[in-house]
C-alpha positions as CSV (number, residue, x, y, z in Angstrom):
1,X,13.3,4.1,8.8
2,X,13.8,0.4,8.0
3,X,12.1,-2.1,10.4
4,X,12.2,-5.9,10.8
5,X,9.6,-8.1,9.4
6,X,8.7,-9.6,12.8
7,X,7.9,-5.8,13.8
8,X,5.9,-5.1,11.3
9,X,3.3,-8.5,11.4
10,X,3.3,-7.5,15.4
11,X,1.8,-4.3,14.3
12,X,-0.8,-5.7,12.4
13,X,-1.9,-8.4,14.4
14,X,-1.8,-6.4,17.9
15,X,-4.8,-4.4,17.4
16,X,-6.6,-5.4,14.3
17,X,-9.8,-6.4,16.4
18,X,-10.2,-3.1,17.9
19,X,-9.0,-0.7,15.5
20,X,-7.8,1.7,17.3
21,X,-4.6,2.4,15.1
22,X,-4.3,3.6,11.8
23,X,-1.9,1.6,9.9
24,X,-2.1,-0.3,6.5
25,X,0.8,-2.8,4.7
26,X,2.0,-2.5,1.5
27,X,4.0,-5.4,-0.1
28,X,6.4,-4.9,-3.1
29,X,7.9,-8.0,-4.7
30,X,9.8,-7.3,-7.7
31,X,8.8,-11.0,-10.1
32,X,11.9,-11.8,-12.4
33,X,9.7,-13.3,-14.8
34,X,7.6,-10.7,-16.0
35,X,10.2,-7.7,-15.0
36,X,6.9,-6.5,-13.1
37,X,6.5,-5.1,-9.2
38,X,3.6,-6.7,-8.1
39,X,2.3,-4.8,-5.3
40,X,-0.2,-6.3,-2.2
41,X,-2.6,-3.7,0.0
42,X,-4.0,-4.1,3.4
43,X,-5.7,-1.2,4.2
44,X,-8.8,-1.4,6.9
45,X,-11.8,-0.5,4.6
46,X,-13.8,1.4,7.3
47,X,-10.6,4.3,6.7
48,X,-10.2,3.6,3.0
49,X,-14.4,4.4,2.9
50,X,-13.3,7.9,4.7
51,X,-10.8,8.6,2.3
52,X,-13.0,8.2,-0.8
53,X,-15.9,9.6,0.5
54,X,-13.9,12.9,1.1
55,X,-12.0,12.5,-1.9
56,X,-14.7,11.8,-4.6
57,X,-18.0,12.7,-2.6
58,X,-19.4,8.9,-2.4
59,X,-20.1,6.6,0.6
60,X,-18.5,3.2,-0.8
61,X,-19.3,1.0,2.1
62,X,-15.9,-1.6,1.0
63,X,-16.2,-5.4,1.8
64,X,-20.4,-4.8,2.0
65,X,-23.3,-5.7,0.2
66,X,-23.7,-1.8,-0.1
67,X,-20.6,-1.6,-2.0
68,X,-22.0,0.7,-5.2
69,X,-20.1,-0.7,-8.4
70,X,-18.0,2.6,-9.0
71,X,-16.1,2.0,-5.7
72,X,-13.5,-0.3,-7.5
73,X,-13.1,2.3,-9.9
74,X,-12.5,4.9,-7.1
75,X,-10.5,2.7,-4.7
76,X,-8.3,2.1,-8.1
77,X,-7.4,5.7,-8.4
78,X,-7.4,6.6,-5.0
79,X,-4.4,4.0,-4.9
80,X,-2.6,4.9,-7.7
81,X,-2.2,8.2,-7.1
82,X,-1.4,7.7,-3.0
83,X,1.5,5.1,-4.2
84,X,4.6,6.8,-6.0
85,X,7.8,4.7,-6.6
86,X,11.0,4.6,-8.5
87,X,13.3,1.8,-9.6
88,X,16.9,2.6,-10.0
89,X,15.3,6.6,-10.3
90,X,12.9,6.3,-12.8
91,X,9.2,6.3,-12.1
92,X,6.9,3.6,-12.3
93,X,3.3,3.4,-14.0
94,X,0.8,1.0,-11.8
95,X,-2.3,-0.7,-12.8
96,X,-4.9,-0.9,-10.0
97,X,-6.1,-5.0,-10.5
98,X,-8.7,-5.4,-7.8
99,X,-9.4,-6.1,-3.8
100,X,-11.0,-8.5,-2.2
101,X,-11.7,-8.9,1.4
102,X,-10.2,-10.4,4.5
103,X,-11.7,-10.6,8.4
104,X,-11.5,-7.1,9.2
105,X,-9.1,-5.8,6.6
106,X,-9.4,-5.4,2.4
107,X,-6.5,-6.6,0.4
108,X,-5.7,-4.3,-2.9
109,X,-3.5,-5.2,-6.0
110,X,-1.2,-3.2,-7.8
111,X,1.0,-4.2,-10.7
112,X,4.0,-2.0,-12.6
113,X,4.4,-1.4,-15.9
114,X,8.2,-3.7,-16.7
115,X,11.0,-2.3,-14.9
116,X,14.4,-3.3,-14.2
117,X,15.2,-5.1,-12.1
118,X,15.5,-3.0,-8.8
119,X,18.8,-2.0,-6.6
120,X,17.5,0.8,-5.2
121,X,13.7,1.8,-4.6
122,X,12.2,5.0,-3.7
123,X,9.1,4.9,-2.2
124,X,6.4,7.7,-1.6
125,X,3.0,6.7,0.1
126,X,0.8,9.2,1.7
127,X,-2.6,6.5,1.5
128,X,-4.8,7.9,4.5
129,X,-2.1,10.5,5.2
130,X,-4.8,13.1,4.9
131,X,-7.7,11.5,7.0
132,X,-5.6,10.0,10.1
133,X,-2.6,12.5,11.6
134,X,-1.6,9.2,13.4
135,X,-1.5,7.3,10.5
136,X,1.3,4.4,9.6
137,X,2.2,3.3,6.2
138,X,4.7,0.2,6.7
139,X,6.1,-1.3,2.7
140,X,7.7,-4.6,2.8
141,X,9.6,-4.9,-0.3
142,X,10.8,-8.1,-1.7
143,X,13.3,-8.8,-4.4
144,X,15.4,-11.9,-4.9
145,X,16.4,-13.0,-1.5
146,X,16.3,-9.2,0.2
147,X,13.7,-8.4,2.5
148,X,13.1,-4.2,3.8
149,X,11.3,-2.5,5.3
150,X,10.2,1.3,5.9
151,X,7.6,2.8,8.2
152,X,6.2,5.9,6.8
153,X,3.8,8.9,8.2
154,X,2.6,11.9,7.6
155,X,6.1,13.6,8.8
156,X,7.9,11.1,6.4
157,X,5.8,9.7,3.6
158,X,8.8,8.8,1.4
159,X,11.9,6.8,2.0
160,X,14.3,4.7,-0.1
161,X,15.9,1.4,0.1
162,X,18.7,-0.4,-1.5
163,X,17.5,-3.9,-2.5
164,X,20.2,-5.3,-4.6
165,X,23.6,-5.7,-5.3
């Protein structure tokens, strides 16, 4: 389902202090310099700390000063293997770069292996699919001057998009 941009930051902004939803953002912008998508996160870390502790067995208390030091490591590979895409069909290899906090939310960074550059992107991401049946995973993607959107769930965690000519 493609949605408008304006949409989308009304989503995120309507709730956030209550946190009642379950929804996080992921940004794709495809940089022409390094031939790289460079992939932005914002996942609440109270639901990312549910995830990982029933993934991998540890309470990771994100954005805390109870943080333990393996939860980057975890968050990392909890991330990669929730976020599948494919430039023109071919698959794309991520590298899980860090987080770092914000108000209520954490932000997470991805980056891709090179790739082409992208006319059509298919996207799967299932991130908290598993821990929230009402959960919302909205991808902005960004390539040259196109801007699209998808909203996906747990009854459609993968879409595509054409972004280019």
């Amino acid at each position: 389902m493609i949605i408008p941009v304006a949409a989308i930051l009304a989503m995120m902004l309507a709730g956030s202090a209550l946190h009642k939803f379950y929804v996080s953002l992921t940004e794709l912008r495809y940089n022409p310099d390094s031939s790289r998508l460079e992939v932005s996160m914002r996942i609440f870390p109270d639901d990312l700390d549910r995830a990982l502790l029933e993934k991998y067995g540890l309470a990771t208390h994100l954005a805390t000063g109870l943080e333990p030091a393996e939860a980057d490591s975890l968050v990392g590979e909890y991330l990669t293997l929730h976020l599948r895409v494919e430039v023109n069909g071919a698959p794309v290899s991520f590298t899980y770069l860090g987080k770092e906090p914000e108000a209520n939310a954490l932000w997470c960074y991805l980056e891709s292996d090179p790739v082409t550059s992208p006319r059509s992107l298919k996207i799967r991401n299932t991130i908290l699919l598993d821990e929230f049946e009402d959960q919302v995973n909205i991808i902005q993607a960004y390539t040259g001057e196109w801007n699209k959107g998808l909203l996906l769930s747990r009854n459609t965690p993968e879409d595509s998009l054409i972004v280019g000519k």
